[in-house]
PyMOL commands that place a pseudoatom at each C-alpha (Angstrom):
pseudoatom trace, name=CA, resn=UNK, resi=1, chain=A, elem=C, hetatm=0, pos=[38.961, 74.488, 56.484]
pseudoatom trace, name=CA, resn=UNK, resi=2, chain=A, elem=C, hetatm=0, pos=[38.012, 75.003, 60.100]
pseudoatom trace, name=CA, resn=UNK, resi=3, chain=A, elem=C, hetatm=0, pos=[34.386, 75.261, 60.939]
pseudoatom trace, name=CA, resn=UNK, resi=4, chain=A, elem=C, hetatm=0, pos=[32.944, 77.727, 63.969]
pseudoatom trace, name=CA, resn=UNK, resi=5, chain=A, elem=C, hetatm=0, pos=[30.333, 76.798, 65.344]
pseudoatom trace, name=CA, resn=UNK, resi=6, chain=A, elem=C, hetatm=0, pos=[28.186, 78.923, 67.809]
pseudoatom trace, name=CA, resn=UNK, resi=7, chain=A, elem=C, hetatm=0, pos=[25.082, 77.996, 70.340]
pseudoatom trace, name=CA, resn=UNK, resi=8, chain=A, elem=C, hetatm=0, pos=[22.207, 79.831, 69.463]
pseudoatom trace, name=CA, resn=UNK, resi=9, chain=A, elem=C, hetatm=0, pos=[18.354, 80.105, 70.623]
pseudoatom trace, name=CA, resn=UNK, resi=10, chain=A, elem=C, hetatm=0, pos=[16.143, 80.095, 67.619]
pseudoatom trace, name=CA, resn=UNK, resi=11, chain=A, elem=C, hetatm=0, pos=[12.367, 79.270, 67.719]
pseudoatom trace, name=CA, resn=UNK, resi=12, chain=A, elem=C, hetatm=0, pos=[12.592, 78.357, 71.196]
pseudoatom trace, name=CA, resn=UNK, resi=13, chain=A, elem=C, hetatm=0, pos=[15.007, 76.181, 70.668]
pseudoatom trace, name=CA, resn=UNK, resi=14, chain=A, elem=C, hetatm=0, pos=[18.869, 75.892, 71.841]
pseudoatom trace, name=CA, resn=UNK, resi=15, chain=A, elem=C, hetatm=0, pos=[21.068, 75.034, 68.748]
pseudoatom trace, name=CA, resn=UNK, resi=16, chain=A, elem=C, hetatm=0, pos=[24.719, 74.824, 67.708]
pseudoatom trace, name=CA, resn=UNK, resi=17, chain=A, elem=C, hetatm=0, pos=[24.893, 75.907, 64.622]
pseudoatom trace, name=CA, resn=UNK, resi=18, chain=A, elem=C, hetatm=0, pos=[27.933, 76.628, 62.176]
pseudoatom trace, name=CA, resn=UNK, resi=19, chain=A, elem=C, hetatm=0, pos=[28.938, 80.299, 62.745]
pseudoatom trace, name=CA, resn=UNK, resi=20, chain=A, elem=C, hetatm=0, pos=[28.292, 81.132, 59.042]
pseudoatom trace, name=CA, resn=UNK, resi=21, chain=A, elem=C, hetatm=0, pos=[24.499, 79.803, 59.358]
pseudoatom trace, name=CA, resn=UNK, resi=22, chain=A, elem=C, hetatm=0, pos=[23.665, 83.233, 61.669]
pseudoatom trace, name=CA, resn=UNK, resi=23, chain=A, elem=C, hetatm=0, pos=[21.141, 85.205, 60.787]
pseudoatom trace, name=CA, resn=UNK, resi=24, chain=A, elem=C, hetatm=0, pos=[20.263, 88.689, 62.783]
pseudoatom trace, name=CA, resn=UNK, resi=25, chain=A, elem=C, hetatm=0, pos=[17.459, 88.268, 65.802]
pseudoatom trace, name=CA, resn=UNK, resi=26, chain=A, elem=C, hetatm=0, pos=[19.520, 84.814, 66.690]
pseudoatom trace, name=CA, resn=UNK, resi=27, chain=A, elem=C, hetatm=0, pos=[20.407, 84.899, 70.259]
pseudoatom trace, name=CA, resn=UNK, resi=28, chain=A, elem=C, hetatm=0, pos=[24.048, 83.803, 70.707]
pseudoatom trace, name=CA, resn=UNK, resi=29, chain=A, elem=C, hetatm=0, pos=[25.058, 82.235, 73.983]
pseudoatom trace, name=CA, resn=UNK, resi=30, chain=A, elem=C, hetatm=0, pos=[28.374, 82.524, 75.319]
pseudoatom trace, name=CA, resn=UNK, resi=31, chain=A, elem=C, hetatm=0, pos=[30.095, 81.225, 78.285]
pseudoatom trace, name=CA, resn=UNK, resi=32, chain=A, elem=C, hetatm=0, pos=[33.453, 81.731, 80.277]
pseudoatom trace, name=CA, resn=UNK, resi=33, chain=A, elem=C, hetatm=0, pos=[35.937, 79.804, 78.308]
pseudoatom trace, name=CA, resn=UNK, resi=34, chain=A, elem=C, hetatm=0, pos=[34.663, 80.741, 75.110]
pseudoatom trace, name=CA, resn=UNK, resi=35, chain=A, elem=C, hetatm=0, pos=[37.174, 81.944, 72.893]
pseudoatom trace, name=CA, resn=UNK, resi=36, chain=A, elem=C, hetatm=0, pos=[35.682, 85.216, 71.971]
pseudoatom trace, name=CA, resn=UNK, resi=37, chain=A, elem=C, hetatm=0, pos=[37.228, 88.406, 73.880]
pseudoatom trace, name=CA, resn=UNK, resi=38, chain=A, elem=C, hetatm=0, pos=[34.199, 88.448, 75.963]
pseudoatom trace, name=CA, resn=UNK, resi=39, chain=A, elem=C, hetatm=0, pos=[35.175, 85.251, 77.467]
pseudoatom trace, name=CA, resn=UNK, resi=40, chain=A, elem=C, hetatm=0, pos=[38.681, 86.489, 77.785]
pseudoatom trace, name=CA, resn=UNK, resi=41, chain=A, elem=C, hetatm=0, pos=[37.266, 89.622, 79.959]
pseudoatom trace, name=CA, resn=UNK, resi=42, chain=A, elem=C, hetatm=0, pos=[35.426, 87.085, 81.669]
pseudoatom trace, name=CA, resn=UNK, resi=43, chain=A, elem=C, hetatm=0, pos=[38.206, 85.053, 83.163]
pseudoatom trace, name=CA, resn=UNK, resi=44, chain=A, elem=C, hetatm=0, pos=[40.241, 88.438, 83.880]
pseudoatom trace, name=CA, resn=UNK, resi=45, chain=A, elem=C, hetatm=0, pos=[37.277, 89.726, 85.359]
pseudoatom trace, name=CA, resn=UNK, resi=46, chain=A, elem=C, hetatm=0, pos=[37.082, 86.817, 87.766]
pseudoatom trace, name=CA, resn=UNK, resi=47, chain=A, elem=C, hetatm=0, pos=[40.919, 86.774, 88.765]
pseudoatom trace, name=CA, resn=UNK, resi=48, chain=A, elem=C, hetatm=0, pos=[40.807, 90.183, 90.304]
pseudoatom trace, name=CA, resn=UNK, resi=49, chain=A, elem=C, hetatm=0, pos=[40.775, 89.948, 94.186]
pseudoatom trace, name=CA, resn=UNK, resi=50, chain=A, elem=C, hetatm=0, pos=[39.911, 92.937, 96.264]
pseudoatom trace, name=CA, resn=UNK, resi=51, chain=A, elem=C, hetatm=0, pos=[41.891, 93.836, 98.765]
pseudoatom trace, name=CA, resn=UNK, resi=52, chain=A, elem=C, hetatm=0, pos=[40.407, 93.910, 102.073]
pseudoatom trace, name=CA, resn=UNK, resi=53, chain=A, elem=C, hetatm=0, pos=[40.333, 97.227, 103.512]
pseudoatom trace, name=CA, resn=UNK, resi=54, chain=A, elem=C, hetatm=0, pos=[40.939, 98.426, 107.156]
pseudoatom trace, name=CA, resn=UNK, resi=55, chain=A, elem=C, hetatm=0, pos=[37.494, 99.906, 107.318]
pseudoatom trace, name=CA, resn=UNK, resi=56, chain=A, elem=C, hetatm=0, pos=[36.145, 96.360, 105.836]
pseudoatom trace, name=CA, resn=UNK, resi=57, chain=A, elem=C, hetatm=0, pos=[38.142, 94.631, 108.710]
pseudoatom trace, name=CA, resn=UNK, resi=58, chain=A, elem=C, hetatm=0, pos=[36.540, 97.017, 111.321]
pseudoatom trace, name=CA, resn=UNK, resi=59, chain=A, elem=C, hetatm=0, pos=[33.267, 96.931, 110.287]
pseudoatom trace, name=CA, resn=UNK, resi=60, chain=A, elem=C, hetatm=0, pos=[33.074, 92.977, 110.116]
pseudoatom trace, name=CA, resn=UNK, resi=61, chain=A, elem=C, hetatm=0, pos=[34.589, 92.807, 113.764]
pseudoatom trace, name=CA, resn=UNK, resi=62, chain=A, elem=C, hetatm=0, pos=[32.244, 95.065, 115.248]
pseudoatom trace, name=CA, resn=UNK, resi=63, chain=A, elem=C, hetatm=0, pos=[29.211, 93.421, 113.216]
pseudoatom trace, name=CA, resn=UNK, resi=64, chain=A, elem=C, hetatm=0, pos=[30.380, 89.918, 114.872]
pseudoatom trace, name=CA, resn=UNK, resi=65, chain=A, elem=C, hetatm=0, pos=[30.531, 91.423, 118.401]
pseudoatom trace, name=CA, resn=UNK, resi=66, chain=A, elem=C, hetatm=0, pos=[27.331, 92.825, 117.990]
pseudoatom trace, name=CA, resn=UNK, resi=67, chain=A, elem=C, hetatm=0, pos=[25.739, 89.733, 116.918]
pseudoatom trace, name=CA, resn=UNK, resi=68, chain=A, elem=C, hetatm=0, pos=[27.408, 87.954, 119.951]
pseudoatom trace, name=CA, resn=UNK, resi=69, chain=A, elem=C, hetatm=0, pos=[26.268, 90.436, 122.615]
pseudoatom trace, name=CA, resn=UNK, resi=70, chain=A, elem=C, hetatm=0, pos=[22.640, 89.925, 120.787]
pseudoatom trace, name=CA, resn=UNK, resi=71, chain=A, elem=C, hetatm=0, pos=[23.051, 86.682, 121.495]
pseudoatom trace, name=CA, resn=UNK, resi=72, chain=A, elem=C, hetatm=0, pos=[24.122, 86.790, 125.113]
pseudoatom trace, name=CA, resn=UNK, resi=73, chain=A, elem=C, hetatm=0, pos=[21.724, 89.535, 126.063]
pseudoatom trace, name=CA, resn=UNK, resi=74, chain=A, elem=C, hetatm=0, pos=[18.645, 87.000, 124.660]
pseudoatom trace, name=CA, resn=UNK, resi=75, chain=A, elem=C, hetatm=0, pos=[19.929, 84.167, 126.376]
pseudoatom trace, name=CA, resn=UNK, resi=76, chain=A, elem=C, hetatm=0, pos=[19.976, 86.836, 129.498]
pseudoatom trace, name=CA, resn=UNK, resi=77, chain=A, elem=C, hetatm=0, pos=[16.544, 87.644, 128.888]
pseudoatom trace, name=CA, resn=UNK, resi=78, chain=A, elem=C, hetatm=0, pos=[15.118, 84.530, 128.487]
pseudoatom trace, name=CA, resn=UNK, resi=79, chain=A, elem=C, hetatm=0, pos=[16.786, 82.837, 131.589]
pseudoatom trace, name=CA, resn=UNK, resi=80, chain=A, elem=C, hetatm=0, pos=[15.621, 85.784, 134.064]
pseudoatom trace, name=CA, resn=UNK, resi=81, chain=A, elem=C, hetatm=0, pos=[11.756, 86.000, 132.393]
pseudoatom trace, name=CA, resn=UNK, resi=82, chain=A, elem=C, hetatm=0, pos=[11.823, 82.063, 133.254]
pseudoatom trace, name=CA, resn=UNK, resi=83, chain=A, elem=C, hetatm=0, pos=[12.680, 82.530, 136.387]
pseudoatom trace, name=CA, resn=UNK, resi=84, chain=A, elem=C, hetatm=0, pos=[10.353, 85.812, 137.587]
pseudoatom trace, name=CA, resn=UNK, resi=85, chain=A, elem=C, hetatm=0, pos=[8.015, 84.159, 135.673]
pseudoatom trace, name=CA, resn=UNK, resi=86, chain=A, elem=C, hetatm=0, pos=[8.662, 80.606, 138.182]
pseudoatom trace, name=CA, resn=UNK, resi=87, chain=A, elem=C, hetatm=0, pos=[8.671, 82.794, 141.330]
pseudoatom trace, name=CA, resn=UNK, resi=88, chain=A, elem=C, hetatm=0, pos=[5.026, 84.521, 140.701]
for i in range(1, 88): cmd.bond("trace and resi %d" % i, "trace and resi %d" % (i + 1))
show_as sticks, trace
zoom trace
């Protein structure tokens, strides 16, 4: 006879507990890699890639130019307010 066993938090306690010990208001853990069809959505839910899309592509190229003319125009301001600031 096989014997299920599931984790459970009863009476603020974590448990594992054979499946046929539940009782209802026992909160049943689960994980990826359970063998339950929740785990199984689980694992397909984590193999599906999204494709990057042109917009995507655009978007992220124009948000890394932007951050490296931010970058250059601080440097920019920094270096001329150092040297007005020397000359007064």
């Amino acid at each position: 006879m096989v014997v299920f066993y599931a984790r459970i938090f009863r009476g603020n306690q974590m448990m594992k507990l054979p499946a046929s010990h539940l009782v209802p208001g026992d909160i049943i853990f689960l994980e990826e890699g359970d063998k339950t069809e929740i785990g199984k959505v689980a694992e397909s839910i984590q193999e599906i890639v999204q494709p990057k899309m042109h917009f995507n592509e655009k978007v992220s190229q124009l948000a890394f130019q932007m951050a490296v003319f931010a970058i250059i125009g601080a440097g920019l301001t920094f270096i001329i307010g150092y040297f007005i600031e020397g000359l007064i």
